[in-house]
TORKOL-4160 file (C-alpha; in steps of 0.2 Angstrom, whole numbers, padded with zeros to 4 digits, m for minus):
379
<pt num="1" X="0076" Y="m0341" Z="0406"/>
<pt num="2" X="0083" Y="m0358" Z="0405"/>
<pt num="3" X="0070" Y="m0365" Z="0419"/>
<pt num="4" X="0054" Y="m0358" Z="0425"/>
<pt num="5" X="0057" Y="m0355" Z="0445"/>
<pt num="6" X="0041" Y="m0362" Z="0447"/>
<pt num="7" X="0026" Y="m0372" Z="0442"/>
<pt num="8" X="0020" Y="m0353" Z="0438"/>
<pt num="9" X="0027" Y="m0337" Z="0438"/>
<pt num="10" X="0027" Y="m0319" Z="0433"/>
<pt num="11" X="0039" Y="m0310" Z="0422"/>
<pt num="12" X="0042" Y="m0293" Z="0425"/>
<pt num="13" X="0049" Y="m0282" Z="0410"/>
<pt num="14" X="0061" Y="m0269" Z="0413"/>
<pt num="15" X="0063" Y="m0261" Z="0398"/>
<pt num="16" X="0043" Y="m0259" Z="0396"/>
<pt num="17" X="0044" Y="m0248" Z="0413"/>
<pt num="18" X="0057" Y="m0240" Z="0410"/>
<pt num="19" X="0048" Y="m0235" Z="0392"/>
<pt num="20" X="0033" Y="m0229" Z="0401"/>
<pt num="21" X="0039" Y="m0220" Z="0418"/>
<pt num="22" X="0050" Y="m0210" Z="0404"/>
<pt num="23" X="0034" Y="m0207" Z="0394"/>
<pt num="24" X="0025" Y="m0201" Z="0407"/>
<pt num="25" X="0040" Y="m0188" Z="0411"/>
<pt num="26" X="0039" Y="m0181" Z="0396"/>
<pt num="27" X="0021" Y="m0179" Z="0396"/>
<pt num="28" X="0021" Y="m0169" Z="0411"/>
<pt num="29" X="0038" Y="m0161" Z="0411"/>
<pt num="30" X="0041" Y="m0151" Z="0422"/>
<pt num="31" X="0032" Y="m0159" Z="0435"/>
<pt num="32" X="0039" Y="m0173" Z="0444"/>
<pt num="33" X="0034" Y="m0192" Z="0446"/>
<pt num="34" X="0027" Y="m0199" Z="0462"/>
<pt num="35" X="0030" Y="m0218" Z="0459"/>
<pt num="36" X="0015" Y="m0228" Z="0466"/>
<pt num="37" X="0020" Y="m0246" Z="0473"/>
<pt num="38" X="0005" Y="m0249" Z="0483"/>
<pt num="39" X="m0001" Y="m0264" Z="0484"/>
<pt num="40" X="0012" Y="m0277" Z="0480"/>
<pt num="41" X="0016" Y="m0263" Z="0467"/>
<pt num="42" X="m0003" Y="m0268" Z="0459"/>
<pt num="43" X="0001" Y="m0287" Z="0461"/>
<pt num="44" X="0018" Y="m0285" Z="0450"/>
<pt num="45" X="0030" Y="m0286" Z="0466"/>
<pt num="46" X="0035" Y="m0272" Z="0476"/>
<pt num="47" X="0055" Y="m0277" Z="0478"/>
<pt num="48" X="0057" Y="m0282" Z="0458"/>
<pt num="49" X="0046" Y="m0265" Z="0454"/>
<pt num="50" X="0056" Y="m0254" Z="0466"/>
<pt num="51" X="0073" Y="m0260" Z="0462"/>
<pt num="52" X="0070" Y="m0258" Z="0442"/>
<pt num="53" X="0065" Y="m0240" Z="0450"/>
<pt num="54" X="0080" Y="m0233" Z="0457"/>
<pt num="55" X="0088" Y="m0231" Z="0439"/>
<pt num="56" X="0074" Y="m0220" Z="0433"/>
<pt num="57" X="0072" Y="m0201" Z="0440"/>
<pt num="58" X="0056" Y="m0203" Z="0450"/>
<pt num="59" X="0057" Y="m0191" Z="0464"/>
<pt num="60" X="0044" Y="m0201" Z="0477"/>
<pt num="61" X="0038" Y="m0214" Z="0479"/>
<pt num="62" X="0019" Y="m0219" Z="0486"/>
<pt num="63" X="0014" Y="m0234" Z="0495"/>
<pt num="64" X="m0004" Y="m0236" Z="0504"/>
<pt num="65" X="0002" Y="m0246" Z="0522"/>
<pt num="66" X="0018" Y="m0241" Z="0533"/>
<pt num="67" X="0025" Y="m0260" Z="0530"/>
<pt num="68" X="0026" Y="m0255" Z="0511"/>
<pt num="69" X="0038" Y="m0241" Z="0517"/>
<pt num="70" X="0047" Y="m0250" Z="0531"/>
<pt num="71" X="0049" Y="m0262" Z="0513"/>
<pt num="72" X="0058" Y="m0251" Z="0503"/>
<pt num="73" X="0069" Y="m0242" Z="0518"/>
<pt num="74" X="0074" Y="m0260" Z="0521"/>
<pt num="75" X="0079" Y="m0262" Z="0504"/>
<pt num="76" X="0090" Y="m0246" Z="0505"/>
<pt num="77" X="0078" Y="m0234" Z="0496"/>
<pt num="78" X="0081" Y="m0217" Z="0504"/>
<pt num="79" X="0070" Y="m0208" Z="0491"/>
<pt num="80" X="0056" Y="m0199" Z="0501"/>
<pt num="81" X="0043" Y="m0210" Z="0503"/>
<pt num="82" X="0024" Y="m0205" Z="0507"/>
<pt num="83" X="0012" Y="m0217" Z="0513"/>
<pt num="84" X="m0005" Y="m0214" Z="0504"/>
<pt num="85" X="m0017" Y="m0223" Z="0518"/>
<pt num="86" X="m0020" Y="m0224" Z="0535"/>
<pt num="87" X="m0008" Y="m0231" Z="0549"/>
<pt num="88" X="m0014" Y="m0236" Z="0565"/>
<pt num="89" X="m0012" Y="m0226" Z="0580"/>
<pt num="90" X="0000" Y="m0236" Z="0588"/>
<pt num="91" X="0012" Y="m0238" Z="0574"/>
<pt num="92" X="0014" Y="m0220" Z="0571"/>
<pt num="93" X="0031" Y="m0220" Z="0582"/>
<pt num="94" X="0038" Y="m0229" Z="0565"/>
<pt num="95" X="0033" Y="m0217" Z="0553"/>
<pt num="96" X="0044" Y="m0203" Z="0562"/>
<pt num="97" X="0058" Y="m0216" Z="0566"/>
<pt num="98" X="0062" Y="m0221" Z="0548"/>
<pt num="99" X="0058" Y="m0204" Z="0541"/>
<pt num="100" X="0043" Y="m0208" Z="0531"/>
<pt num="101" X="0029" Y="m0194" Z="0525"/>
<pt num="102" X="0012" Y="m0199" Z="0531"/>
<pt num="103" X="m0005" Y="m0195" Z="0523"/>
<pt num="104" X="m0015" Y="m0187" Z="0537"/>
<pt num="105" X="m0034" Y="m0180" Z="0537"/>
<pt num="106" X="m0036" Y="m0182" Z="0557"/>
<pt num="107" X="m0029" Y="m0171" Z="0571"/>
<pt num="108" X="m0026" Y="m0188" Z="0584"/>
<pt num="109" X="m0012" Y="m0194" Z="0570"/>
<pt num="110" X="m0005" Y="m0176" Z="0570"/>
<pt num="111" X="m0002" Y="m0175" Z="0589"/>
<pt num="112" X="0003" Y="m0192" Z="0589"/>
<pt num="113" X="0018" Y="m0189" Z="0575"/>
<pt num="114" X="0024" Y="m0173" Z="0584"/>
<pt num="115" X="0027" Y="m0184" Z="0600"/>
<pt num="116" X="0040" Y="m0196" Z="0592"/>
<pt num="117" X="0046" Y="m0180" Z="0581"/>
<pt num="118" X="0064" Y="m0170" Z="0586"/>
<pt num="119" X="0071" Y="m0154" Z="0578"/>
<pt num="120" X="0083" Y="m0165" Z="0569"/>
<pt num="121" X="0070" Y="m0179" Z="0563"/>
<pt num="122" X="0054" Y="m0169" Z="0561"/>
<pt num="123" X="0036" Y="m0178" Z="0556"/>
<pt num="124" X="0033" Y="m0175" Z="0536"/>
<pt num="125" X="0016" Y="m0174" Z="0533"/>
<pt num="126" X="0004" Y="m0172" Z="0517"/>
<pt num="127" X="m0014" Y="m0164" Z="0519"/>
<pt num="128" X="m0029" Y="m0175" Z="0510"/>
<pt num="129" X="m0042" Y="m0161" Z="0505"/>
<pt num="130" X="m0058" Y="m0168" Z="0502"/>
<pt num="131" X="m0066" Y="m0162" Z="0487"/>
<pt num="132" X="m0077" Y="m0173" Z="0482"/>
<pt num="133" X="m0072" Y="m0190" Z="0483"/>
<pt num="134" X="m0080" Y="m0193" Z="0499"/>
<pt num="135" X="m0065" Y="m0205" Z="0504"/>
<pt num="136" X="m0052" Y="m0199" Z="0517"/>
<pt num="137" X="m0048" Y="m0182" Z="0518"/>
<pt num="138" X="m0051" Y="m0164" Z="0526"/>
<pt num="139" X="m0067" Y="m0155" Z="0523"/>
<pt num="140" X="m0063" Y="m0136" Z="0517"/>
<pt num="141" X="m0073" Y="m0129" Z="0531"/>
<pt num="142" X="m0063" Y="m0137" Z="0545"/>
<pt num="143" X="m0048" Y="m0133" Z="0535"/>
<pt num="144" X="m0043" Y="m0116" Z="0544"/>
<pt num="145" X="m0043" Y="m0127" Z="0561"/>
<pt num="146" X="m0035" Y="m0140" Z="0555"/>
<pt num="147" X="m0019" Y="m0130" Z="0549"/>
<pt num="148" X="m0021" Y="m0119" Z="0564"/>
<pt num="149" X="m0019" Y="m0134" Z="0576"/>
<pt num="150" X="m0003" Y="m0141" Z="0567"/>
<pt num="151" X="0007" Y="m0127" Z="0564"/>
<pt num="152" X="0006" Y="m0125" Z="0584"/>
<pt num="153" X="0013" Y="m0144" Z="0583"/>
<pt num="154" X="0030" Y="m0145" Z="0586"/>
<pt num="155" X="0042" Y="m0153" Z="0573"/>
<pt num="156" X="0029" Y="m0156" Z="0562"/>
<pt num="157" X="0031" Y="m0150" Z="0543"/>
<pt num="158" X="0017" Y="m0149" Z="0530"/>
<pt num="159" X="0027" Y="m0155" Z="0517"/>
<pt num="160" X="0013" Y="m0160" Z="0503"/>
<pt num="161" X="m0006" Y="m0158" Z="0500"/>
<pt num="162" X="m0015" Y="m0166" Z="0490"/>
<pt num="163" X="m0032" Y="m0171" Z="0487"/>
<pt num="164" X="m0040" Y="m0187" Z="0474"/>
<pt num="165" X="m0051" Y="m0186" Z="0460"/>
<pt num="166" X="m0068" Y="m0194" Z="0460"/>
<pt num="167" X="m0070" Y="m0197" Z="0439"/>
<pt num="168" X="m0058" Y="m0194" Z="0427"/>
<pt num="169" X="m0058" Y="m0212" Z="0421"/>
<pt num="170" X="m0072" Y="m0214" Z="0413"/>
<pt num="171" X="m0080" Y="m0198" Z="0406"/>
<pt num="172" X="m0074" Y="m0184" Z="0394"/>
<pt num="173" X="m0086" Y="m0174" Z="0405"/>
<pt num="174" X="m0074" Y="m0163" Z="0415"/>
<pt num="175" X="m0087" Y="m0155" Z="0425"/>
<pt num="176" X="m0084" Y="m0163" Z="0441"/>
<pt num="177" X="m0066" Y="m0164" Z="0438"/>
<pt num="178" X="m0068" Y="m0146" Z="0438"/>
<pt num="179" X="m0077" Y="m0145" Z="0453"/>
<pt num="180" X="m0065" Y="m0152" Z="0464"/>
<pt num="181" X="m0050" Y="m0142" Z="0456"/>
<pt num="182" X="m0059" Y="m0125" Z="0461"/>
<pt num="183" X="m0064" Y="m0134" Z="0477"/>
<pt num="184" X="m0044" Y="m0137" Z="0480"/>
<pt num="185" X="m0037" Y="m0122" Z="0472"/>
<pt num="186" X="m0048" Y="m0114" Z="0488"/>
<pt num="187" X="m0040" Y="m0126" Z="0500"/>
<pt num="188" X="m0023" Y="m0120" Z="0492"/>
<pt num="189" X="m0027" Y="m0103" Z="0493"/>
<pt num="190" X="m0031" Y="m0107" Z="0514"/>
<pt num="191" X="m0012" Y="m0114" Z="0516"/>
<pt num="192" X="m0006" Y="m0101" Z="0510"/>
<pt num="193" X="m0016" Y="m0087" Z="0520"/>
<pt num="194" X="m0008" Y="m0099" Z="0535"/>
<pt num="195" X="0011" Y="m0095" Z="0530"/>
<pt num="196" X="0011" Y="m0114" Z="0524"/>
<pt num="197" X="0020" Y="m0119" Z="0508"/>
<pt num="198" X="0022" Y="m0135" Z="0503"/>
<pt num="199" X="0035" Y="m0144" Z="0494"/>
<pt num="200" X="0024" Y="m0156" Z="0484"/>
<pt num="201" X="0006" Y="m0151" Z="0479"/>
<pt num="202" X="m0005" Y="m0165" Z="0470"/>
<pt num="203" X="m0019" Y="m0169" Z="0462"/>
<pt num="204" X="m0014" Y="m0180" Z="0448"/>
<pt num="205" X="m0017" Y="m0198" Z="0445"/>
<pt num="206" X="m0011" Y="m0208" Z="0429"/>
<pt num="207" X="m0029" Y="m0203" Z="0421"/>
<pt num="208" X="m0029" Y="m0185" Z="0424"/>
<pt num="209" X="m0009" Y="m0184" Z="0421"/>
<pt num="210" X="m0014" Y="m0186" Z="0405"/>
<pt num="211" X="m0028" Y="m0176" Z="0402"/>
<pt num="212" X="m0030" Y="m0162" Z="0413"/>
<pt num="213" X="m0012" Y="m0152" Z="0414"/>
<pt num="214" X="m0020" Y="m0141" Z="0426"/>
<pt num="215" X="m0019" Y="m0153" Z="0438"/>
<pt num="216" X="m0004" Y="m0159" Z="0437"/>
<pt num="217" X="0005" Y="m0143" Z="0450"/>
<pt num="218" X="0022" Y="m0148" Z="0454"/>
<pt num="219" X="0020" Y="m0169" Z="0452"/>
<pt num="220" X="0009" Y="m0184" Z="0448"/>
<pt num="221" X="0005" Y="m0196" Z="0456"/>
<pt num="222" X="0009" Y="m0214" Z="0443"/>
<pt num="223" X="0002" Y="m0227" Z="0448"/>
<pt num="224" X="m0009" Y="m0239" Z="0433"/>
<pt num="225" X="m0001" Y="m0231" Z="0419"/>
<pt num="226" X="0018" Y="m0235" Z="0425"/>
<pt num="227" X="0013" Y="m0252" Z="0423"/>
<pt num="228" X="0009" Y="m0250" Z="0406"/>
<pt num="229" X="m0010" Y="m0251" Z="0410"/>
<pt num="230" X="m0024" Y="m0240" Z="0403"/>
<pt num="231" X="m0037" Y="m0232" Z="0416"/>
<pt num="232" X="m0051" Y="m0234" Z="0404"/>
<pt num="233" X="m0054" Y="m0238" Z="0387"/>
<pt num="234" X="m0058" Y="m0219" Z="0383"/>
<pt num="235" X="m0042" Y="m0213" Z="0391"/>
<pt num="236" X="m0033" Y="m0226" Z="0381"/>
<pt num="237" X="m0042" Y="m0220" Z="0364"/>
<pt num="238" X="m0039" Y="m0202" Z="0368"/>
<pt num="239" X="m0021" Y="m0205" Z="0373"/>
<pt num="240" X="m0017" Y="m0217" Z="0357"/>
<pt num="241" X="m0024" Y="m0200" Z="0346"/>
<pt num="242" X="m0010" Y="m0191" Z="0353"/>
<pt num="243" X="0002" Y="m0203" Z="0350"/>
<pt num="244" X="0006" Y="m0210" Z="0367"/>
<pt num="245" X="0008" Y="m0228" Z="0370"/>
<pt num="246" X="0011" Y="m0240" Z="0384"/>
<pt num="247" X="0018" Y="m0255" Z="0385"/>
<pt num="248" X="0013" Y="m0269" Z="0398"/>
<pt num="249" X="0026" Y="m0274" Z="0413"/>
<pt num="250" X="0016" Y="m0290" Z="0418"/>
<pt num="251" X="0016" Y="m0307" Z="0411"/>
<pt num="252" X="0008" Y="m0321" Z="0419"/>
<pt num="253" X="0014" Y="m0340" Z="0416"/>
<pt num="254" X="0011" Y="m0357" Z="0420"/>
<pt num="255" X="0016" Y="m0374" Z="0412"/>
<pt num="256" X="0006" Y="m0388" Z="0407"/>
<pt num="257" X="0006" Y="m0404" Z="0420"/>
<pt num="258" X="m0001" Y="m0415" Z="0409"/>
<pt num="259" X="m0010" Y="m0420" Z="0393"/>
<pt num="260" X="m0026" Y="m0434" Z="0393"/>
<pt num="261" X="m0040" Y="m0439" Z="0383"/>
<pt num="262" X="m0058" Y="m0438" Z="0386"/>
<pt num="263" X="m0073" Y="m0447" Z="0380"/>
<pt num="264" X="m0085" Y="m0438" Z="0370"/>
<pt num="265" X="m0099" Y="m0433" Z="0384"/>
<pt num="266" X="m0088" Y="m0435" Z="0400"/>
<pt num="267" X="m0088" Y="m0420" Z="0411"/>
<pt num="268" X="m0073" Y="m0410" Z="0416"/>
<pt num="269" X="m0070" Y="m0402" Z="0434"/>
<pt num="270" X="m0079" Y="m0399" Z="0447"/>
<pt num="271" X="m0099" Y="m0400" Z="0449"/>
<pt num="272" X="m0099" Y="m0409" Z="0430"/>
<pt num="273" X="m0101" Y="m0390" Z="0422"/>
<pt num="274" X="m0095" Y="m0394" Z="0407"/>
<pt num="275" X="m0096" Y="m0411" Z="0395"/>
<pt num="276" X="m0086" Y="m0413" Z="0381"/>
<pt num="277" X="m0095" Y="m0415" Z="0363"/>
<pt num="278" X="m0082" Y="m0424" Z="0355"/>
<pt num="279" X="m0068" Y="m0434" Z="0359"/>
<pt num="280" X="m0055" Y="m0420" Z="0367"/>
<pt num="281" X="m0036" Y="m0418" Z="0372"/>
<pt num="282" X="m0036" Y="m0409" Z="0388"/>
<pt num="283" X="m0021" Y="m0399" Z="0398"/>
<pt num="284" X="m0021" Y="m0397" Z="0416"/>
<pt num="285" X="m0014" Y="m0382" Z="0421"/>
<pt num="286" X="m0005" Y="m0380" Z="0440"/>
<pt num="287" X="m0013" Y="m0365" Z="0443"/>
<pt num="288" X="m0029" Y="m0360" Z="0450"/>
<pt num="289" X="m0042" Y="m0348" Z="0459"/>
<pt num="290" X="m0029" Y="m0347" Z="0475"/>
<pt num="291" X="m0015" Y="m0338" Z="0463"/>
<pt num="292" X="m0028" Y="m0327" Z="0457"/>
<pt num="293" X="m0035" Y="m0334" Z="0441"/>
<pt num="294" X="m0054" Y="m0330" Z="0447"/>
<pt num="295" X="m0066" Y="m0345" Z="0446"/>
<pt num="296" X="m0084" Y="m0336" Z="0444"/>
<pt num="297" X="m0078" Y="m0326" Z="0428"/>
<pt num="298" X="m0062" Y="m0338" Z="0422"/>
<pt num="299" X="m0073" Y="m0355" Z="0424"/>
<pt num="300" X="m0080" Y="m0361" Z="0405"/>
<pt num="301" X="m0075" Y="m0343" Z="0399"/>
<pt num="302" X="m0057" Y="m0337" Z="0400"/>
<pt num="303" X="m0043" Y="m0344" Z="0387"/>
<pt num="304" X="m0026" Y="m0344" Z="0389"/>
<pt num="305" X="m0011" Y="m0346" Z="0375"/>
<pt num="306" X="m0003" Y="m0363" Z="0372"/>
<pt num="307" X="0008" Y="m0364" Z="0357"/>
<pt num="308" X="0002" Y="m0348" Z="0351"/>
<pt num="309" X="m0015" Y="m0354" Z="0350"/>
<pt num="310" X="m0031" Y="m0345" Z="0361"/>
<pt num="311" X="m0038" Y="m0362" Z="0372"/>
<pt num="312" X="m0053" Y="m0362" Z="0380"/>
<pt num="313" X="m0054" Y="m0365" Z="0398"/>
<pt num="314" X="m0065" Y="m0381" Z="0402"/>
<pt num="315" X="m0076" Y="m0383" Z="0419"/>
<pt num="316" X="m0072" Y="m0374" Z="0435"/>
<pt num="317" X="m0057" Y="m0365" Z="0439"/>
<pt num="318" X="m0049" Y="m0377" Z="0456"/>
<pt num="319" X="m0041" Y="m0369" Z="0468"/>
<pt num="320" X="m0023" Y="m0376" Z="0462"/>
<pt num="321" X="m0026" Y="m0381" Z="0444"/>
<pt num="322" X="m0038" Y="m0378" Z="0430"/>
<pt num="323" X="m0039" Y="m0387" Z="0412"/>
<pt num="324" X="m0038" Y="m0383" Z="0394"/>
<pt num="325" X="m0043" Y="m0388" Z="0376"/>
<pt num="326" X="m0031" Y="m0391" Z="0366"/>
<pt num="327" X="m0038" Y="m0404" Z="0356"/>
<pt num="328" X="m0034" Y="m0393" Z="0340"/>
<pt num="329" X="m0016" Y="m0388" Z="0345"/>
<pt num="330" X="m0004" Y="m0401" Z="0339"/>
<pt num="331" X="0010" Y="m0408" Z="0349"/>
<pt num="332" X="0004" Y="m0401" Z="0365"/>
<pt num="333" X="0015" Y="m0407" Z="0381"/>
<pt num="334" X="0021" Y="m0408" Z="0397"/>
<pt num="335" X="0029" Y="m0392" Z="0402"/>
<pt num="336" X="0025" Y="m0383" Z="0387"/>
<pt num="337" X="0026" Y="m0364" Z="0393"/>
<pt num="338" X="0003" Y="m0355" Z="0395"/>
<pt num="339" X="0002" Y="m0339" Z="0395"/>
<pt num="340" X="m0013" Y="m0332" Z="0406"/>
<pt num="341" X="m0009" Y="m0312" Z="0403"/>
<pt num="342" X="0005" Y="m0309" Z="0390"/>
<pt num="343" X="0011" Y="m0313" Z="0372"/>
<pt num="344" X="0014" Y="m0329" Z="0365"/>
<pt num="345" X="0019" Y="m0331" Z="0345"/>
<pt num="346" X="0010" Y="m0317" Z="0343"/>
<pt num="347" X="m0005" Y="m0318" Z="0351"/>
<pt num="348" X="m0010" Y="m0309" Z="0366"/>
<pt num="349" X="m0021" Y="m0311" Z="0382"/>
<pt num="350" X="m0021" Y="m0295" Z="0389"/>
<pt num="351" X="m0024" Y="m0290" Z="0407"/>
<pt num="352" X="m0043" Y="m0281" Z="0401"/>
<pt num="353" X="m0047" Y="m0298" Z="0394"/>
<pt num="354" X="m0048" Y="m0308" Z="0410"/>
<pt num="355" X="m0056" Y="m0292" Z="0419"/>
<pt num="356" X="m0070" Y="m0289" Z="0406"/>
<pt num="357" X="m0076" Y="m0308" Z="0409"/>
<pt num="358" X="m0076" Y="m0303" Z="0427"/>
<pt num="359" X="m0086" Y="m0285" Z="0425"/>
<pt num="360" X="m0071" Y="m0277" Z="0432"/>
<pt num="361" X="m0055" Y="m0267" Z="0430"/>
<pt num="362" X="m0037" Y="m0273" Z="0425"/>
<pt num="363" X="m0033" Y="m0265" Z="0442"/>
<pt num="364" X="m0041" Y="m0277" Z="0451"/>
<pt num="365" X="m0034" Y="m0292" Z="0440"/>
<pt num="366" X="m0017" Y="m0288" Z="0443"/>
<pt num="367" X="m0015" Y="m0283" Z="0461"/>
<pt num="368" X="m0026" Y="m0298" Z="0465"/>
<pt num="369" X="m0010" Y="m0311" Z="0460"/>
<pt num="370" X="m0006" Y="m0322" Z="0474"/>
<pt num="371" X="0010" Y="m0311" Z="0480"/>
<pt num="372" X="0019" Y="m0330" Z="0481"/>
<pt num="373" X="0020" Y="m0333" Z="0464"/>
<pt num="374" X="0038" Y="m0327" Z="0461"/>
<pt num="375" X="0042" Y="m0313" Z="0451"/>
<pt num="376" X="0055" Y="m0311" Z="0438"/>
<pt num="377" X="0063" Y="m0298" Z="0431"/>
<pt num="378" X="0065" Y="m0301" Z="0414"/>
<pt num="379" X="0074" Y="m0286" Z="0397"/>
């Protein structure tokens, strides 16, 4: 890159997607791979993500809101495309129009679908089971109704079902995993005393791809993982003893603005937080809370990597900018490249690092990046 395209940016790693979407397959071979782009494809860009995608054999892709679809038909994506959340009533009449599979749990969005549907351009949907989540999704004793009602639809097809665990993550307790599987292999069982049989049947998120192959039916639902992101500690440890390993998309970067001295005992930032105790070299950094670097847990806490050194973050985080020690890295200047997630000379500032001083998940730290900061597809 021979100039950042802007005062921040976020690099996007083809070959480390590639590398996990095809570890992925192999783990769960024969099963298929439902590529999850939701939400700005977890804050790493939907269009960069999708069009490193069409190279790699994923047979769906899954987005939670109809403008993600409408996204990638635009982009000439003809894969079949299943939109995970709920679409307003009044929108349904583009699901059927662009030949999108919708996620449905309520009858209204049914009868609404087969009205826009024809013969030749039928309404594709997928059944949400509840099992336990206690999210969207069909209760098992109204199932039997359910399926009555739209199999009297006309041109509507049941193309998937599919129901969502509730804690797989985060235990190497499968009990309630197990639960919920007896409790959907009961809904499946139901579809098919109604003459229904799906195409797609799924259960599987990244977490229980890996470790429950009972769940995995016919494909998995990659979403975290494909982004070369751990669920959990424990799934990474339990994964990394069988050998698998990922390998982070996502790099976040900014540049230094400038380079000052500051008195031993003046404060930095906002609200006088922080005072230095000793005469200190300072970056400012154009980036702030607004591009997603949080200010509660990044303020007097979080690092980031100049010159292959870890610098500590002084003061609050502003909306626009924050600032830096780096009164023991020499030769620090303008435009010198930061790292906030990535590598740098060998060190690393992972994604899990900026969440754990939040007491959150990487999830959240990466889908929460200002979708303007742009994106760059990078080897």
């Amino acid at each position: 890159m021979t100039h950042p395209p802007a005062k921040a940016w976020i690099e996007i790693s083809r070959s480390a997607l590639k590398h996990n979407v095809r570890l992925v397959q192999r783990i769960v071979k024969p099963s298929q791979v439902m590529a999850i782009v939701k939400a700005n494809a977890y804050g790493h860009g939907l269009s960069e993500i999708a069009s490193c995608l069409r190279d790699l054999d994923v047979s769906l892709f899954g987005v939670d809101a109809l403008d993600e679809a409408l996204a990638l038909r635009h982009m000439g994506i003809d894969r079949p495309v299943l939109i995970l959340g709920y679409t307003p009533k009044h929108r349904l009449k583009e699901v059927a129009s662009h030949d999108l599979s919708q996620t449905v749990y309520n009858l209204e969005t049914v009868k609404i679908l087969s009205q826009f549907a024809s013969k030749k351009h039928p309404a594709r949907v997928h059944l949400k089971i509840e099992t336990g989540l206690h999210r969207q999704g069909i209760e098992l004793s109204d199932l039997p109704m359910f399926l009555s009602a739209v199999c009297r639809s006309s041109n509507v097809i049941i193309e998937g079902v599919s129901t969502h665990f509730a804690n797989v993550e985060d235990t190497i307790d499968s009990s309630f995993a197990t639960l919920q599987m007896e409790r959907f292999a009961q809904a499946l069982s139901l579809i098919q005393e109604a003459g229904v049989d799906p195409a797609w049947k799924h259960a599987a998120c990244s977490a229980a791809a890996f470790l429950h192959p009972e769940a995995r039916f016919n494909v998995i639902r990659l979403g975290i993982s494909m982004y070369g992101l751990w669920s959990s500690e424990l799934i990474e440890q339990v994964c990394a003893s069988r050998g698998w390993k990922l390998r982070p998309v996502l790099s976040w970067k900014t540049m230094v603005a400038q380079v000052k001295m500051v008195a031993k005992g003046e404060p930095v930032s906002y609200g006088l937080t922080r005072r230095v105790d000793r005469l200190s070299r300072i970056a400012v950094l154009p980036v702030g809370y607004a591009d997603g670097f949080d200010r509660m847990s990044q303020s007097n806490q979080g690092e980031v990597l100049i010159r292959g050194k870890r610098c500590p973050i002084l003061g609050r985080v502003c909306m626009n900018m924050c600032m830096a020690d780096v009164t023991d890295v020499p030769g620090v200047r303008a435009e010198d490249e930061v790292v906030l997630i990535g590598q740098q000379r060998g060190q690393t500032c992972p994604a899990e690092d900026l969440a754990a001083l939040g007491k959150t998940i990487n999830y959240e730290t990466v889908a929460r990046l200002n979708a303007l900061i742009p994106r760059v597809l990078v080897k």
